[in-house]
N, C-alpha and C positions, 0 to 999 in steps of 0.2 A: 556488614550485616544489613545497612540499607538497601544494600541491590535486592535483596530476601525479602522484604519488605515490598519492593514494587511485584513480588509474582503473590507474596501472600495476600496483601490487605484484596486485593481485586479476586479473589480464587477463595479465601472466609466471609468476608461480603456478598459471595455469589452464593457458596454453599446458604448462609444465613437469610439469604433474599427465598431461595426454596421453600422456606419455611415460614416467611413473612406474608399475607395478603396486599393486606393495607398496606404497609410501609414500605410495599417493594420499592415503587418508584423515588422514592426520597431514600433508601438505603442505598442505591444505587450511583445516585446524582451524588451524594458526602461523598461515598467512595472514590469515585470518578474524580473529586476535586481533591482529595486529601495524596491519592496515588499522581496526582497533576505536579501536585505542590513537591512532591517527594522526589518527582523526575527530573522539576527545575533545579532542584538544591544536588541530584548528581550530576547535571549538565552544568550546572556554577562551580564544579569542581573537580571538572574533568578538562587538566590542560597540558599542553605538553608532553612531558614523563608521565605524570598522574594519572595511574591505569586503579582502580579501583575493582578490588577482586575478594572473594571469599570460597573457601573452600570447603570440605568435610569427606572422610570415604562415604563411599555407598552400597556398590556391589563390588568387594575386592577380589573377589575371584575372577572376573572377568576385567579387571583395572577400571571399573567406571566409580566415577566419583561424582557428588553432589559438585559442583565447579560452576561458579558466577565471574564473569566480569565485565566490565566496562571502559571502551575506551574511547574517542570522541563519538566515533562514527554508531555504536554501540548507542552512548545517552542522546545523540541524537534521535533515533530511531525512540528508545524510550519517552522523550519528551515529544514528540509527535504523535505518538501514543496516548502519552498522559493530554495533550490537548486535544486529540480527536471525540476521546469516549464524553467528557461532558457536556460538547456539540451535539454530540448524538441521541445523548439523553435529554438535552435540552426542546430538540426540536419537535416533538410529539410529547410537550409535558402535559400540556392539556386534553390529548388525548386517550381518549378510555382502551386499554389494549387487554383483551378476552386474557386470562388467567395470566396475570402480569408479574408475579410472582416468578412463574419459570421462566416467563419471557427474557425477563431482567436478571435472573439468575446467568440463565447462558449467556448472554452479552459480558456480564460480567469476568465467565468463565474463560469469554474465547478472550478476553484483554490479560487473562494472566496467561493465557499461553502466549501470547505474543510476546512479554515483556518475558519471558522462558526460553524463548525462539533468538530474540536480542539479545538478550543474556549468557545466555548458555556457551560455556567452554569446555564442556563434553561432549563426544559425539550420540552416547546419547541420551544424554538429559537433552541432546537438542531435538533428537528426533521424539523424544517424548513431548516436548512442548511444539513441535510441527503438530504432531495430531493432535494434542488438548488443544490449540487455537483453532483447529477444522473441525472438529465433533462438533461442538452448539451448535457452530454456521447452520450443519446438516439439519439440527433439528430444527432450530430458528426457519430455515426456508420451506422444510417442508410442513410445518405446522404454523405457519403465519405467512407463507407467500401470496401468489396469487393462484389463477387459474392450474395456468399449466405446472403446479409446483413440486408436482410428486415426479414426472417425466421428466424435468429439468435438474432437481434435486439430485438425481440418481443417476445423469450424463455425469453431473460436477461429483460424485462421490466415484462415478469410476473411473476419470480423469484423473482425478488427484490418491485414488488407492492407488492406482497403477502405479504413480511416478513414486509412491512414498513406499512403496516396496523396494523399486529400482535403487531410490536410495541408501532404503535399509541395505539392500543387497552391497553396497558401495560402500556406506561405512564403515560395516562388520571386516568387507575383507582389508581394508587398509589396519583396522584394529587386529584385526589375527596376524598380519606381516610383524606385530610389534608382543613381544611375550611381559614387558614391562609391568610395572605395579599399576602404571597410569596411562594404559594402551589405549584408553580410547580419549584422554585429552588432547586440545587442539593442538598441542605443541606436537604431541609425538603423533599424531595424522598426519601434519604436515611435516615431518621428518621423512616420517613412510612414505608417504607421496611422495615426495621429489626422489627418492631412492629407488622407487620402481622403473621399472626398463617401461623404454619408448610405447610398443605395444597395451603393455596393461595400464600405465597411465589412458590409454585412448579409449580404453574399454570401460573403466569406472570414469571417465570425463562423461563418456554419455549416459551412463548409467546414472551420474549426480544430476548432469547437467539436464535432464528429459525432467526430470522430476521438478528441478527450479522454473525451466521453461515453461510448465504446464500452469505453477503459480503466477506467473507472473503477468498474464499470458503474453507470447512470444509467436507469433507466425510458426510452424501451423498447428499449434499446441494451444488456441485462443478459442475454438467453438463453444467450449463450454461457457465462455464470459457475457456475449451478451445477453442469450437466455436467463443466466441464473441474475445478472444484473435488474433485466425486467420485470423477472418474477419475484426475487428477494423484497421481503420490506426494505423502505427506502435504509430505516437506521442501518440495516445488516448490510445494504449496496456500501452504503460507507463506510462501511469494515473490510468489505471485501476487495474494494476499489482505491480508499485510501493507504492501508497498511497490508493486509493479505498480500498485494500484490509487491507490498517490498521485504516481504520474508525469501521472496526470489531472488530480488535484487541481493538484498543482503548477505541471500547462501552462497550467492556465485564469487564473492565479493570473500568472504568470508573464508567459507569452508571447497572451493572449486577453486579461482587460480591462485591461491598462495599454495596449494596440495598437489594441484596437477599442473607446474607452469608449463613442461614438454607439450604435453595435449594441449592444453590451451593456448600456447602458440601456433600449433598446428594445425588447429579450426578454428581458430578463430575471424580469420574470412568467412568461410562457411558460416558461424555462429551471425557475421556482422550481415551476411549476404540474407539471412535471415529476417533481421530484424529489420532492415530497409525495407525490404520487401512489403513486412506487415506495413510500418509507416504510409507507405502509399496505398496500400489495399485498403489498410482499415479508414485510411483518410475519404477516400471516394467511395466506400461504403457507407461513411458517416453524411456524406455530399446527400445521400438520394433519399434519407431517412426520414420519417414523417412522426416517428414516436420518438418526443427527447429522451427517453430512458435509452433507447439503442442505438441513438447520439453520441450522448457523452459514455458509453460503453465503448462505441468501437472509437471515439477520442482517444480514450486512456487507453487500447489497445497501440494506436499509435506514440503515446505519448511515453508507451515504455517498451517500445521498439528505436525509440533512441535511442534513452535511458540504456538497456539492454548493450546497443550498439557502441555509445562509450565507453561501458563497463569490457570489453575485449579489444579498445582501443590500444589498448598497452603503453599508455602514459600516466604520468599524474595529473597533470592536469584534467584529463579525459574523467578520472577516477573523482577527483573533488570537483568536480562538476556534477559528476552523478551522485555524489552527495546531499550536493548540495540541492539539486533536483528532486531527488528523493523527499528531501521534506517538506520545499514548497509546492509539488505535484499535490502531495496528502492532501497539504492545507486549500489549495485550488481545485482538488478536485471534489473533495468536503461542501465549499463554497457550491458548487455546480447541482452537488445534490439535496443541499440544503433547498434551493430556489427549486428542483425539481419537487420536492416535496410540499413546500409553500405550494407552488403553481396547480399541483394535480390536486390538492385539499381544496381548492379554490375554484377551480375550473370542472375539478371529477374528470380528466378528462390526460391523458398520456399525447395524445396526437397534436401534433402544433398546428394543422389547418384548423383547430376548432377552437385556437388559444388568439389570444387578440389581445391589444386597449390595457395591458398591463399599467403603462406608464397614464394614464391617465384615473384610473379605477382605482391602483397601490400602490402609487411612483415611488414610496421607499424603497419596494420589495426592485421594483421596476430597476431604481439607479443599483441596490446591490446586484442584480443579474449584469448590468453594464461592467460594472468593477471588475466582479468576477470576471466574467468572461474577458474583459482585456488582459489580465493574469494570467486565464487561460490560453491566451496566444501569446503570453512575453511581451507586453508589450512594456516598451522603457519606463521605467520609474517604477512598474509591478515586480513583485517579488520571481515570478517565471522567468524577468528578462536576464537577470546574473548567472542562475545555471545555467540553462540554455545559453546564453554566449559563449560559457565555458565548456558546454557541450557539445558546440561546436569548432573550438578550437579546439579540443581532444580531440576530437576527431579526425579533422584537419591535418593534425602534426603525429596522427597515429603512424605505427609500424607499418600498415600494410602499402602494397606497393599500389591500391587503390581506394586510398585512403580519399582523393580527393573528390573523384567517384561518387564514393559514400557519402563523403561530405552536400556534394550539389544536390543530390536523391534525396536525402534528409530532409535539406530547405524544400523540398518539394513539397513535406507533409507541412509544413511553416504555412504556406500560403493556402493550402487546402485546407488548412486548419483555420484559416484567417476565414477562410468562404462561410465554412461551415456553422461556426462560431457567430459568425456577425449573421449569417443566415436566420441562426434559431434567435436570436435575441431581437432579429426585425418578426419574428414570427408570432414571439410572446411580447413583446414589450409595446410596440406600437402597431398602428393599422386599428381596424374597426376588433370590436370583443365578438367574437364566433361561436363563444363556448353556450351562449343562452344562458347564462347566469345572470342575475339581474343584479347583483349587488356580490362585487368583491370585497372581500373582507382583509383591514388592516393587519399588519405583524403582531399577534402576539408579545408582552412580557418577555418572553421565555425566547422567542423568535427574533426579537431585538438582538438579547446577549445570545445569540449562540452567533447572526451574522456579522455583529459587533467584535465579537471572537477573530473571524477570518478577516474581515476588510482590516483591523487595526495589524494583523499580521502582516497581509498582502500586504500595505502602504510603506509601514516600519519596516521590512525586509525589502521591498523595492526601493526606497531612499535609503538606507543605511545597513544593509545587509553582515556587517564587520562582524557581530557577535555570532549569528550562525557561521561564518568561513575559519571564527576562529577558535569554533566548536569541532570542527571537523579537517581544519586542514593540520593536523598535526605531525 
């Protein structure tokens, strides 16, 4: 019953926040901590054997059922979740946000579909929490974005209807192959699937797989991400950039190669020849970039064109590495747009020529950009350097017979990442102040704990990583 609990309290919190003025933003912020604390207590006891499940019918004529569970990989995601949303709320608490109310309601809304989307052992109750986690985004960006938010909002809604019909279209037909009482649970998906001839496996592999790749984005399924990243509020860029994009990860993972293994061995070059690809593209796109916001965008394009790349490496190791990636990316790439928010509150200003003199003007904010950013490129003792090692050792010791290929191309984005990264942070942190601001202003209350949040993660996870691997490596 507590898995129900993390999609309810976040999704009646939100409903009630609609109808709150005043107390949106503190309805909000409980919520966010009360569903935190709920997702560490099913991560503290989720081990081994211990799948944590609940069930109930729903629509039996068609076999779908209300169906919750959780298993490492599952309250991982959950608990990444549960510590993102009070970051988020945290970082603009003193900021006045026009009709706050709805604002905070959909935020709220799109975190219960998430934890519906991780949850979920139907196919579709899952497809029903794909779109409840996408619907707020839509109106969040196009009713508090920026300029361009109405033309950008409406690339990202027909990117992502596309693939969620494709989907639809892919899970319906594996549920019709099955006439059962509980045709469309993950169990008997994945029966169906593997029972389909070579062929139709290959045809619902892209049919799922277009749909994930567009989440997550993935080489050449990513246009949509920078724009919608620059013009989102920064809270909803890290919705969309910390977690949205591991509802990908997790479908492929999840509901693609335990369903279709034929297909997915079968492209999966193709699928890795993919993701390389983006890695170096979006690396040298991020090289020449003047505005941080579509920096650390086409960053995390690359940084889940490994991710991506592991995940069809066809090992375990490859596999608990992108696990394990998965959730120190969230938390680093959270970190990135925390300080992107800080810097443009302060500067008024997205373009790093006109950014300066950080480390002397607000050398806290200053050393957490440092932090971060070294986590952002793995580096040892930061919580990025243990997935990524073992990201690239999957890789390494993958199936393909140009695994190694892969592997040296990869490291390519490692060091272009290194450029880019220590680029922007000589951009904003030190050198003369460019913005004409006369007076930077220290962290915030509110801005303390929320970076206080990431670097105690980053540090504890980079020295002593054991309780995440042994969250996940089960």
């Amino acid at each position: 019953m507590i898995l129900l609990l993390l999609i309810l309290i976040p999704l009646l919190t939100g409903l009630l926040t609609f109808l709150s003025k005043n107390a949106a933003k503190n309805i909000a912020l409980v919520s966010s901590f009360i569903t935190l604390a709920l997702a560490a207590y099913v991560s503290a006891n989720i081990g081994g054997a211990n799948v944590q499940a609940w069930s109930c019918q729903w629509i039996p004529a068609i076999g779908a059922q209300l169906s919750v569970a959780a298993d490492g990989m599952a309250a991982m995601l959950c608990l990444l979740t549960g510590i993102i949303f009070p970051v988020v709320l945290l970082i603009n608490r003193n900021k006045e946000i026009e009709n706050q109310a709805s604002y905070y309601a959909l935020i709220l809304l799109s975190q219960a579909g998430l934890m519906g989307v991780f949850l979920a052992a139907d196919a579709l109750l899952f497809y029903f929490f794909w779109e409840l986690a996408l619907i707020p985004v839509y109106f969040l960006c196009s009713r508090w974005g920026g300029e361009r938010r109405i033309a950008v909002t409406f690339k990202f809604f027909v990117y992502t209807f596309v693939g969620s019909l494709m989907m639809l279209a892919g899970l319906i037909y594996l549920s019709m192959q099955n006439t059962g009482a509980n045709s469309m649970s993950i169990a008997s998906i994945i029966t169906v699937g593997k029972s389909l001839p070579g062929v139709q496996q290959q045809i619902i592999f892209w049919l799922l797989f277009i749909a994930f790749a567009i989440k997550m984005p993935i080489f050449p399924f990513h246009t949509w991400q920078p724009d919608a990243y620059e013009q989102a509020p920064t809270q909803v860029t890290i919705i969309l950039s910390a977690l949205m994009v591991k509802m990908g990860l997790y479908a492929v993972l999840r509901w693609l190669i335990p369903v279709l293994p034929y297909a997915t061995a079968y492209w999966a070059n193709t699928v890795m020849t993919l993701a390389i690809i983006g890695i170096v593209y979006a690396s040298l796109i991020a090289m020449v970039q003047s505005n941080i916001k579509r920096l650390i965008a086409y960053s995390s394009i690359a940084h889940m064109g490994l991710m991506c790349a592991a995940a069809f490496a066809g090992n375990d190791l490859s596999h608990h590495g992108l696990l394990v990636q998965m959730f120190n990316h969230g938390i680093n790439i959270t970190g990135m747009w925390v300080i992107v928010n800080m810097v443009e509150s302060r500067y008024g200003t997205l373009d790093l020529k006109k950014m300066g003199g950080l480390a002397t003007t607000a050398p806290a904010i200053a050393i957490a950009l440092v932090v971060i950013a070294f986590a952002n490129i793995a580096l040892p003792l930061t919580n990025g350097f243990v997935g990524e090692f073992m990201l690239f050792s999957g890789i390494f010791q993958g199936a393909s017979q140009y695994h190694v290929i892969f592997m040296v191309i990869a490291g390519l984005g490692v060091i272009l990442g290194a450029i880019y990264t220590l680029n922007m942070v000589q951009s904003v942190a030190y050198g003369e102040n460019n913005s004409g601001a006369a007076i930077v202003s220290k962290m915030s209350g509110a801005e303390y704990a929320a970076i206080a949040i990431i670097i105690a993660l980053i540090i504890v996870l980079g020295i002593f990583p054991q309780p995440l691997l042994d969250l996940v490596l089960l």
